[in-house]
C-alpha positions in Angstrom: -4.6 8.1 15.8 -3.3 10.6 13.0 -5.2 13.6 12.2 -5.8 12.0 8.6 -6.8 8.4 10.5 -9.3 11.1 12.4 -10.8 12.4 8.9 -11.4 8.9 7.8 -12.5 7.3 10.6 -15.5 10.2 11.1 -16.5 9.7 7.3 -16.5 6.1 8.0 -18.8 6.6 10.4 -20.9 8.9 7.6 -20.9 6.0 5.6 -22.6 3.3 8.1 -24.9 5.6 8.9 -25.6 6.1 5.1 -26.2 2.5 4.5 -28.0 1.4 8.1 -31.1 2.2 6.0 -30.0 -0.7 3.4 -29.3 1.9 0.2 -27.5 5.0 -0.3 -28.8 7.7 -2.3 -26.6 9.6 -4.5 -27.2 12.8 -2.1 -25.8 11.2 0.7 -22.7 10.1 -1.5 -22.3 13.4 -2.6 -22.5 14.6 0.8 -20.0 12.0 2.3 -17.3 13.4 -1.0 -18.0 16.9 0.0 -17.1 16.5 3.8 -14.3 14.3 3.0 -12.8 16.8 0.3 -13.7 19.9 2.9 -11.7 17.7 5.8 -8.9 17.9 3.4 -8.8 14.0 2.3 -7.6 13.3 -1.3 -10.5 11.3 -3.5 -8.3 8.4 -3.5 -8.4 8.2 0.3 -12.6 8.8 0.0 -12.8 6.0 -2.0 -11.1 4.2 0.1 -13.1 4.9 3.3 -16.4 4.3 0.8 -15.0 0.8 -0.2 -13.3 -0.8 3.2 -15.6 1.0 5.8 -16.6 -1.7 8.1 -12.6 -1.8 8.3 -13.1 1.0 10.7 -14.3 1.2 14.4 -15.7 4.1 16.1 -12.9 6.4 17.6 -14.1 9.4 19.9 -13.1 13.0 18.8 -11.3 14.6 21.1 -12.4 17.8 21.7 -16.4 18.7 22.1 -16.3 21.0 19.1 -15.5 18.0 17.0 -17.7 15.7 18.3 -20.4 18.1 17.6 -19.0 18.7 14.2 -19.8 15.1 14.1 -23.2 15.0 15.0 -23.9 17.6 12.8 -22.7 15.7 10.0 -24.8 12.6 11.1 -28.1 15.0 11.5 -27.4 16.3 7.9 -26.6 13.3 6.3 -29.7 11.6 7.5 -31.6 14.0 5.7 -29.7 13.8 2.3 -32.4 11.2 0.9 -35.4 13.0 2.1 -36.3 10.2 4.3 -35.7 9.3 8.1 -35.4 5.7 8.4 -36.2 3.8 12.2 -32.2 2.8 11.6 -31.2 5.6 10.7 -31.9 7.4 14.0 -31.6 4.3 16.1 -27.9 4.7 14.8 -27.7 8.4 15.3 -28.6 8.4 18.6 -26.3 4.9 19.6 -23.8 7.4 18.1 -24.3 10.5 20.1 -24.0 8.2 23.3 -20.5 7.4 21.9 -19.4 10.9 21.7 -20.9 11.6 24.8 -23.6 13.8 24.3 -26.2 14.6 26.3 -28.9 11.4 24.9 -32.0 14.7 25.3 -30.3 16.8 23.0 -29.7 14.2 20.2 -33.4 13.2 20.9 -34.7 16.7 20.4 -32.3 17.3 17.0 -33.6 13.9 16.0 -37.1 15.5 16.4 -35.6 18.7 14.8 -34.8 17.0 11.3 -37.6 14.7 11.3 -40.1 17.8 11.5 -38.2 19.9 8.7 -37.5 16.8 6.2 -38.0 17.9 2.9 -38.2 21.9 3.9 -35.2 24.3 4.8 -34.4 23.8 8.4 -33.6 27.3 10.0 -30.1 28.1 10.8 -30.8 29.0 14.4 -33.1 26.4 15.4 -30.5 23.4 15.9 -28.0 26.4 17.5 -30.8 27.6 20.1 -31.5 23.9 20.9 -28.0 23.4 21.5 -27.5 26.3 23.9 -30.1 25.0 26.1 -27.9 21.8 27.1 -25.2 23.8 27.7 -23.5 24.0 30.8 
């Protein structure tokens, strides 16, 4: 797969994950054109991805910093509407198995979001969670 197949497959992914709940709000939207734009994909190719993504199946990162990248982007997006749906994180955490990560840290940054929806989560908690599943 091409790094730009890469980009679109991940925002793909953003966008099931935006919809398991059976809407998307307009922040998650903005949120899937942001990360798309910042991953360097033309609005033309967004749209795309926004308009033919069940065309896509889920492709594993390949290194551990992106796959993280990823999960970040699934624990931030789920936020974006100020709600947690049960789909939501049922899909979060069938997609941190995929990438391979450990299934008691996505559980605890599940927790994480949850507890801070609709407050600023601090920038170190999700960071000092992380290093303790470290190796």
């Amino acid at each position: 797969m091409n790094p730009k197949e890469e980009r679109q497959n991940h925002l793909a992914m953003l966008v099931k994950l935006a919809t398991a709940n059976g809407d998307t709000h307009v922040n998650e939207l903005r949120m899937i054109h942001f990360i798309g734009t910042k991953m360097g994909l033309l609005p033309d190719d967004i749209e795309f991805v926004l308009q033919n993504h069940e065309q896509f199946e889920f492709k594993l990162a390949s290194s551990e910093q992106e796959r993280m990248n990823q999960l970040y982007h699934f624990l931030f997006l789920i936020r974006m509407d100020g709600k947690v749906s049960e789909n939501e994180t049922d899909m979060v955490r069938h997609l941190g198995f995929k990438l391979c990560i450990n299934p008691d840290l996505v559980e605890e940054l599940l927790q994480i979001v949850t507890r801070f929806m609709g407050e600023d989560l601090p920038d170190h908690l999700l960071t000092d969670t992380i290093k303790k599943y470290l190796n």
